[in-house]
Each structure stands twice: as structure tokens, then as C-alpha cells.
N, C-alpha and C positions, 0 to 999 in steps of 0.2 A: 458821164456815161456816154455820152453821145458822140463825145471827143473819141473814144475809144473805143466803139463802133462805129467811127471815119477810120480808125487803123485795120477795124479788123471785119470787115464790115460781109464775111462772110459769115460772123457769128451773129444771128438772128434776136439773139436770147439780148444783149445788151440793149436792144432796140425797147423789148421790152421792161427790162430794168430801168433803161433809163426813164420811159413814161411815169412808170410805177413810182418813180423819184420824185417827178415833178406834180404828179397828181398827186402824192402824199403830202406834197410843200402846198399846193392850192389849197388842199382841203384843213392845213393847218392854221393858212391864214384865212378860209371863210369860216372858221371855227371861233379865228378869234374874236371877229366883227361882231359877235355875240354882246360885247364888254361897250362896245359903241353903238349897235342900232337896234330894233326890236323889229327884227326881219325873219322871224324863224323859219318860214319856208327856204327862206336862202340860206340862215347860218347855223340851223338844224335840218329840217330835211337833206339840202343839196351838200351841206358839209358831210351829211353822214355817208350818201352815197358816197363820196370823194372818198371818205376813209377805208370804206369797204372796197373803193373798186383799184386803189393801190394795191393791196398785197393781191389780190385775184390776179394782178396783171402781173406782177412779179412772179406768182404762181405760172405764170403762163409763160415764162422766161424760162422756167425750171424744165418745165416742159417740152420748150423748144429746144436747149439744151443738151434734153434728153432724149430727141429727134421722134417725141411726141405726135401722132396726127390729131387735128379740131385741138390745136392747145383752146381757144376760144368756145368752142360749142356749148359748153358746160358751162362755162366759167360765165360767159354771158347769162345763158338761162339763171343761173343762181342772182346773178345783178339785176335782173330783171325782176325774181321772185320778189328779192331786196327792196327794189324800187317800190313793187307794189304796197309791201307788207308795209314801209316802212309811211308811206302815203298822207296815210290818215293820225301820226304819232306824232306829225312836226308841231302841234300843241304842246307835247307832251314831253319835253327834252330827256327828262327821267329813263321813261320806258321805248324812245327809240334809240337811247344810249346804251342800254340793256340789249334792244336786239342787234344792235350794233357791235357789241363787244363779244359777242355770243360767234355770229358770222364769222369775226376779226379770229378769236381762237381758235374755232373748225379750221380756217384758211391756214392759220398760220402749225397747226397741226399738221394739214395735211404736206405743207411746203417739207413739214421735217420730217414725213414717214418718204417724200420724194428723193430728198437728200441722201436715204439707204441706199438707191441704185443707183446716184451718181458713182460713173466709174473711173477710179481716182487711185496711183497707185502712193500718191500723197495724203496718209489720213488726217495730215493737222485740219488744212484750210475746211475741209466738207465736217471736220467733227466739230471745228468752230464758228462755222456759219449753222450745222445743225442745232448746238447748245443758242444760237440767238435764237435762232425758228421757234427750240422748245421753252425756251425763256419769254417769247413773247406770247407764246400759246397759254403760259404760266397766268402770267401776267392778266391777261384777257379773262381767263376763269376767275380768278380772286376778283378782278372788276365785275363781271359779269352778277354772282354773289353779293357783293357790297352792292350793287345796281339793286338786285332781285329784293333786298333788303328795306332797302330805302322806298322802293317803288311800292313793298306791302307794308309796311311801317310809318312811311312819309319820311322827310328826307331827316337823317338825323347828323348833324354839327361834325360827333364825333370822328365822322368819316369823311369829311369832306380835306383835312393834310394826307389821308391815305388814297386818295383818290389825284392829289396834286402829286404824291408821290410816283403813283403809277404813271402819270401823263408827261412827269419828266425821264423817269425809265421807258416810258413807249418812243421818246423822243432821240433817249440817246441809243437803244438799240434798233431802233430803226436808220439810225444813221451810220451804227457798226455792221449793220448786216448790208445796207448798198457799198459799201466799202471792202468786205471779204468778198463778197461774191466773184468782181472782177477775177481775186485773187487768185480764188477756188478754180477757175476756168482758166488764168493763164496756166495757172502751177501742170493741170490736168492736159493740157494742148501741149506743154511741152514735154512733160511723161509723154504722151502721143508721138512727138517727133521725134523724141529719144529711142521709142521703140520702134518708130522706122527706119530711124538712124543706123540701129545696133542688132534689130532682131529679124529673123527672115521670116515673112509674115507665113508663111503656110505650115511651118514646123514648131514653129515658137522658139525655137535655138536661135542662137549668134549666127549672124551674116559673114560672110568671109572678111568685110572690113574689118567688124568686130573682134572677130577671130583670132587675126592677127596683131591686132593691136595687145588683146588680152593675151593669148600665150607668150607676143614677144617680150611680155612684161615678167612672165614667169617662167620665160627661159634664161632673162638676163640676171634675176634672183639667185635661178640655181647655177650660174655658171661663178659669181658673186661669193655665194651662200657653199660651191661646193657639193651640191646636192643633186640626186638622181632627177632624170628631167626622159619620160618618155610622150610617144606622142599614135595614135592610130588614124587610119587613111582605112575609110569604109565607102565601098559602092554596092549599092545594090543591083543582085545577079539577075538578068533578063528582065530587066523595069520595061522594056520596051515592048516588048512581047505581049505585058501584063497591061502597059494602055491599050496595045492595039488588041487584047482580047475583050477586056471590062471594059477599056475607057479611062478614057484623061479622070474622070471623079474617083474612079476607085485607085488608080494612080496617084492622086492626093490623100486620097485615106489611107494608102500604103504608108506612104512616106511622114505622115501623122505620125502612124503606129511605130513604124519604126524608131521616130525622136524619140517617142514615148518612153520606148524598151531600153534606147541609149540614154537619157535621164533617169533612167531606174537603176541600172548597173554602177552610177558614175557618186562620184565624191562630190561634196559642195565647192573643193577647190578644183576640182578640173573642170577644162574648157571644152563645149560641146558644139560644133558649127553644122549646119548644110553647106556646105563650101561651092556646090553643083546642083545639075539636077537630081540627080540620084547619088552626091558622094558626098560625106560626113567626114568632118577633120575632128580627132578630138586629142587635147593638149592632156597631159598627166604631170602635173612637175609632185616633186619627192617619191618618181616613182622607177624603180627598178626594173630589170629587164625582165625577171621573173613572174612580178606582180603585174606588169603590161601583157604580155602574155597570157597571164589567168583574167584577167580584165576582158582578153577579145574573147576567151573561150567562151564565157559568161555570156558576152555580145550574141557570139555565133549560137548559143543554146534558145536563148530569149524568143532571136529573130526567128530561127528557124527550127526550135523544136514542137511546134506547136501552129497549125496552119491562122491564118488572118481571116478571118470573116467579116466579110463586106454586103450587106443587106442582104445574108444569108447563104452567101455563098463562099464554100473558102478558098482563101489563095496560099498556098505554099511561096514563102518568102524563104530566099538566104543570101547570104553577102560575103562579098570577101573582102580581109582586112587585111593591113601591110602595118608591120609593128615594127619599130624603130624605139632604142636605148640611146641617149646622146653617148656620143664617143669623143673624145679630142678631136676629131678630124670636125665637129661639127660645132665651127664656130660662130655661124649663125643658122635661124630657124628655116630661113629658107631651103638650105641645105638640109635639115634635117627632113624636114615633110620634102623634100626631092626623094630621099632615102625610101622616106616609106611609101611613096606613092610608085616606087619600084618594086617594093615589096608585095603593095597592092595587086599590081599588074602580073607578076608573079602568080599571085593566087589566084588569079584569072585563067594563066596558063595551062595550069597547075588543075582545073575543073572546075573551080570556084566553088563556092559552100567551104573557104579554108581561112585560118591564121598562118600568113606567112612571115618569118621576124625576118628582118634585113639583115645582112651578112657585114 
């Protein structure tokens, strides 16, 4: 773990995994010193703090993570409460293993209601670091019970291979859960650089890199394939007007809305970009020159049939599009969005609020 917060050592959270690693490896071997010395304040007491104060720290990794503020605040006070409770029980190995496993499940509980709002657009690694969280939260109650059992009953035989059972299952999911977690966090960092890679952070659409990579892939298909391939060029008409009356924020909330409306209109196979500040490229392959055309109409009604309301005020939005059908003359994609981005400007000329198709 430590190894791998020297690589990456902007990520705060391995800092704490990795303690929570090696404090769970202390507190296993002053646990075992049990079998060797008759030191209970050290190998009951000080061992049980050690087991409690692993996952609270891992706890506190989840949190940092999750760009949590005081991941500590809490987590301390409850080690603290531990320490006291636990004080006067290091006689008592029974009953401060009872409150000990009690702690262990709350903890290990809460790490796995935290793992819901890890935000991950990979569900394996967080569903199977969550399944250990709730396995060891399992775990901990069934001990907890057998404890509560024992501790009113006095200690009974019959439970003592289910209790060795449970302490080699706490052993090997605790060693499968410091092991996904890294996981969980690379997998999610680069979902992250993937989508700064590929998506433009203010609209949620494809980046013009993007853009182009994906349509050129679904213009060479249909040139391939034989198949209609249209494509639309959208700017939005007096975007500048509308910062310098509202403001650059409601300028961003514009141009939200606007992806919005162009994601509503559009197929799961077409390609939807901000190409600009204010202009939209969108790719249509198997699509005909009739159906492009009813596709901008649809755009043009969306954006502008209906005014934008921005903290209560509203803005009349409309755009003008430049539509474009491949033709034989259009033997790559460049040239086609040239076509339409003529079209576009056309419909500028033209008063804008238009679909203009390229000739």
C-alpha cells in the first residue's frame, strides 16, 4: 500500500489503507501472544484496541476518497469511547471480545453503506469490495451472538471451531478487501481520465477529439457497409449577447440545456459533440437525407420552441443548423462537416432560428 501511494501519492485515502493494513497485522500478532504470555492488558486490552482501530482507519480512507472533511473527528471520538469502555474488560477476554466485535460490525457496516456513493462508472470492483464490507459486517454479528451467548451461559466447547471458523474468514477477507480497494480506485481514476479524455466537461457530450475519432469510425462503416451517413453543424444564435446580458453562469446553463435537448432528440447510435464554444457537431450514420432534416427540425423546435429558464428568468434560445447527406464527392469526414459547416453559416445569413441542408 505504501508502495502505491509513492506512485500516486496525490491519493490521500492509500495513506490510510495502508496503516489500517499494518495496524490490523500488529493487532494480530499481539493477539496471538495470548498462547505465550499471561499479559492481558497487552494481549487483550491493547490488542483489541488495535483491532478496532484498523478498519476505523480504513474507514477513514473511504472518506478521504470520498473528499470527506474531519475523515478523523468521529472516528477518533468513537476510539476513544472504545478505549475507555473497553478499560476495565482486559480481565474479562470474553466480554471485551463481545464489545469488540460489536464496534468491528457497526464499522464494517458503515464502510459498506459508504461504498453506495463511491462514484464509479465500473460496478464490479465497488460491488465486490462492498460484498467483503457486508461479509465482514456478517460475520462480526454471528460473533457478536456466539460472544453475547457464551458470556451469559459461560463459555460453551460447542462454539469454540465456529468461532476459529469466523477468525480465519476475518483473516482472509480482510486480506481480499486491502487488495480490491487499490483496485476499486485505479479502475475509478481512470473512468476519470477517460472522461476528460473524451467528454467536454461542461455539457457532458464528446469533445471534438472524441468526436472525430467516433464518427470517423462511423463514416468508414458506411462508406464499407454502403449505408446512408448524415451528419448536423449547430451554433447557438447570439450566445454572446446572452453572456454579456446574464453572464458567463447562465451562459453555461444555456449551453447544459441545450446538450440536454440534443441528447433527447438523438439515437443511441449517433454521435453528439461541443465541437466550440457555442457549436455542436452531431454524426448520424444509417441516416438519410430526409430523416436529417426531420432530426434538425425536431432540434430547432426543442431548443427554441419553448423559452430557458435560468433562476427564474427566461431566455429565448435558437440555433441554426447546417445539414449535410454524404454524397460520392465526400470521401472523407472532413469534407463533409466542411459541407455542413457551410450550410451552417448559410443559416446565419439566412436570419438564423433555420435548417439549412447543403446543396
Amino acid at each position: 500500500m505504501l508502495v502505491i501511494y509513492r506512485l500516486r501519492q496525490q491519493q490521500r485515502c492509500f495513506v490510510y489503507w495502508s496503516v489500517a493494513c499494518f495496524v490490523f497485522a500488529g493487532a494480530a500478532v499481539t493477539a496471538s501472544l495470548r498462547a505465550f504470555i499471561d499479559a492481558p492488558l497487552l494481549t487483550v486490552y491493547f490488542a483489541d484496541l488495535l483491532i478496532i482501530l484498523a478498519p476505523l482507519i480504513a474507514v477513514a480512507g473511504l472518506r478521504e476518497y470520498l473528499h470527506y472533511t474531519r475523515s478523523f473527528l468521529y472516528l477518533r471520538a468513537l476510539w476513544v469511547c472504545c478505549a475507555i469502555l473497553l478499560a476495565p474488560l482486559h480481565g474479562e477476554p470474553l466480554l471485551a471480545q463481545l464489545v469488540t466485535s460489536i464496534v468491528l460490525a457497526g464499522s464494517f457496516g458503515y464502510a459498506t453503506l459508504l461504498l453506495v456513493k463511491v462514484p464509479t462508472r465500473s460496478v464490479l470492483p465497488k460491488l465486490v469490495l462492498a460484498l467483503l464490507f457486508g461479509a465482514h459486517a456478517l460475520i462480526m454479528i454471528i460473533q457478536s451472538s456466539l460472544l453475547f451467548t457464551s458470556v451469559r451461559e459461560g463459555p460453551l466447547p460447542s462454539f469454540a471451531p465456529l468461532l476459529e471458523w469466523i477468525l480465519v474468514n476475518h483473516l482472509l477477507l480482510t486480506t481480499a478487501t486491502a487488495m480490491v480497494f487499490p483496485l476499486l480506485v485505479f479502475v475509478s481514476s481512470e473512468n476519470r481520465l477517460t472522461q476528460l479524455a473524451n467528454y467536454d466537461d461542461l455539457t457532458k457530450l464528446f469533445n471534438r477529439r472524441a468526436f472525430y475519432q467516433q464518427a470517423e469510425d462511423h463514416f468508414s462503416l458506411s462508406e464499407v457497409e454502403e449505408n446512408d451517413f448524415s451528419a448536423l453543424m449547430l451554433d447557438l444564435d447570439h450566445f454572446k449577447a446572452i453572456n454579456d446580458q446574464y453572464g458567463h453562469a447562465a451562459g453555461d446553463a444555456c449551453l447544459r440545456w441545450v446538450a440536454r435537448q440534443i441528447r433527447s432528440q438523438l439515437r443511441e447510435q449517433d454521435v453528439a459533440a461541443r465541437v466550440g464554444g457555442e457549436e455542436f457537431s452531431i454524426a448520424l450514420p444509417g441516416t438519410d437525407e430526409r430523416a436529417a432534416i426531420a432530426i434538425a427540425d425536431r432540434l430547432l423546435e426543442a431548443i427554441g420552441g419553448e423559452p430557458f429558464e435560468y433562476q427564474g428568468r427566461p431566455i429565448q434560445l435558437t440555433v441554426s443548423i447546417g445539414v449535410i447527406h454524404r454524397k460520392s464527392r465526400h470521401e472523407a469526414l472532413q469534407a463533409l462537416l466542411i459541407d455542413a459547416d457551410t450550410a451552417l453559416y448559410t443559416a446565419k445569413k439566412q436570419g438564423r432560428n433555420q435548417v439549412v441542408l447543403a446543396s
